[in-house]
N, C-alpha and C positions, 0 to 999 in steps of 0.2 A: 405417560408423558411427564416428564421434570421440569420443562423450560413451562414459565407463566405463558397464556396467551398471547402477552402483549409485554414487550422486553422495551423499556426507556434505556436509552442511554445516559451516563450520570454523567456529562464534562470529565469523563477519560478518569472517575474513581478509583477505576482497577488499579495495582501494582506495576509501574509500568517496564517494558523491557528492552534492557537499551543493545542487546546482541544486535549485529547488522541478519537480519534474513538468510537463512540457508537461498544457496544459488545466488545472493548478491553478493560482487567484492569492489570493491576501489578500483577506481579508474583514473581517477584525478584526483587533485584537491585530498581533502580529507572528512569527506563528507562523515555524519553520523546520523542516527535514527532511534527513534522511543517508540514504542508501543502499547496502547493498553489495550487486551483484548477484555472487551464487552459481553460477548455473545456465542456459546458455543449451541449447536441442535443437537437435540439428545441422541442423534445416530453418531455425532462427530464430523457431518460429511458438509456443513456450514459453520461458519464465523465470520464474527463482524467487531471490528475494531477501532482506534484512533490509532494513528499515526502519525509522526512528528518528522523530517527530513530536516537536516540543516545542509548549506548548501559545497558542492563538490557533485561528483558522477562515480555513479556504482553501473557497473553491467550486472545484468538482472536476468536468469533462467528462472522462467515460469512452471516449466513442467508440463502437470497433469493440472494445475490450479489455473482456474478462470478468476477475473478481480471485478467489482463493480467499484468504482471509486467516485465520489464526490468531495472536490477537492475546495475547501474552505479557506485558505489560505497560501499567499506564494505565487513563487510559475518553473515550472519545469518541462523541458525538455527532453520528447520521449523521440529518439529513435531508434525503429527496430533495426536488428544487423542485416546489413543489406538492401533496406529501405531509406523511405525520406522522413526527418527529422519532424514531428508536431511540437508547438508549444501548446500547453494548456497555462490555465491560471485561473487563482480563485474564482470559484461560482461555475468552475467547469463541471460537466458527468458526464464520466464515460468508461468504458469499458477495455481493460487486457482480458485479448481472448488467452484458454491456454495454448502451451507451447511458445509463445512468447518470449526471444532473446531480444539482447538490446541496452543500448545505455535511456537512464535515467539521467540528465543533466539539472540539479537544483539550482535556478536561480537564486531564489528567496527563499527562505525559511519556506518549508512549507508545511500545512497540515490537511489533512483530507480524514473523512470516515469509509471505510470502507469494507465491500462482502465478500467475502472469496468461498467458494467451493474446492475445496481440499479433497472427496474423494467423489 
């Protein structure tokens, strides 16, 4: 094992990265996105990260990836395609199951820390 037992996260130290997400594209607006990834597990099959949203709507394919998101700042707008619309907002947790389509709508700036399962 590589990773320490116990992983802090440092207020988003890492180098962060401002590409928008594979599977996310513009919907509206002109939203953009940073991220600094935190945390990988030594198999690669976990990561956990900050994430920064400025606001506009990206449509979002999840995939094979599940997300646990606690969302620290903001309010956005999730509905899945074909579904009903949720707001969250700061001090929310909750979870994208995978397989996951759908637009993200950013109200506010937003930022959230969050897990995903990648494989």
């Amino acid at each position: 094992m590589t990773n320490p037992s116990i992983t802090k996260f440092d207020q988003r130290s890492a180098q962060p990265v401002e590409e928008d997400l594979d599977g996310w594209r513009k919907v509206e607006g002109n939203p953009t996105m940073k991220r600094w990834l935190q945390y990988v597990s030594d198999d690669g099959a976990m990561r956990c990260a900050w994430w920064e949203g400025m606001p506009g709507t990206y449509h979002a394919k999840y995939g094979e990836a599940w997300e646990f998101i606690h969302l620290l700042e903001g309010k956005i707008t999730i509905t899945p395609d074909g579904g009903e619309p949720q707001q969250v907002s700061a001090g929310d947790t909750f979870i994208i199951e995978k397989g996951f389509n759908g637009t993200f709508k950013i109200e506010e700036k937003a930022l959230k820390v969050c897990a995903f399962k990648v494989k």
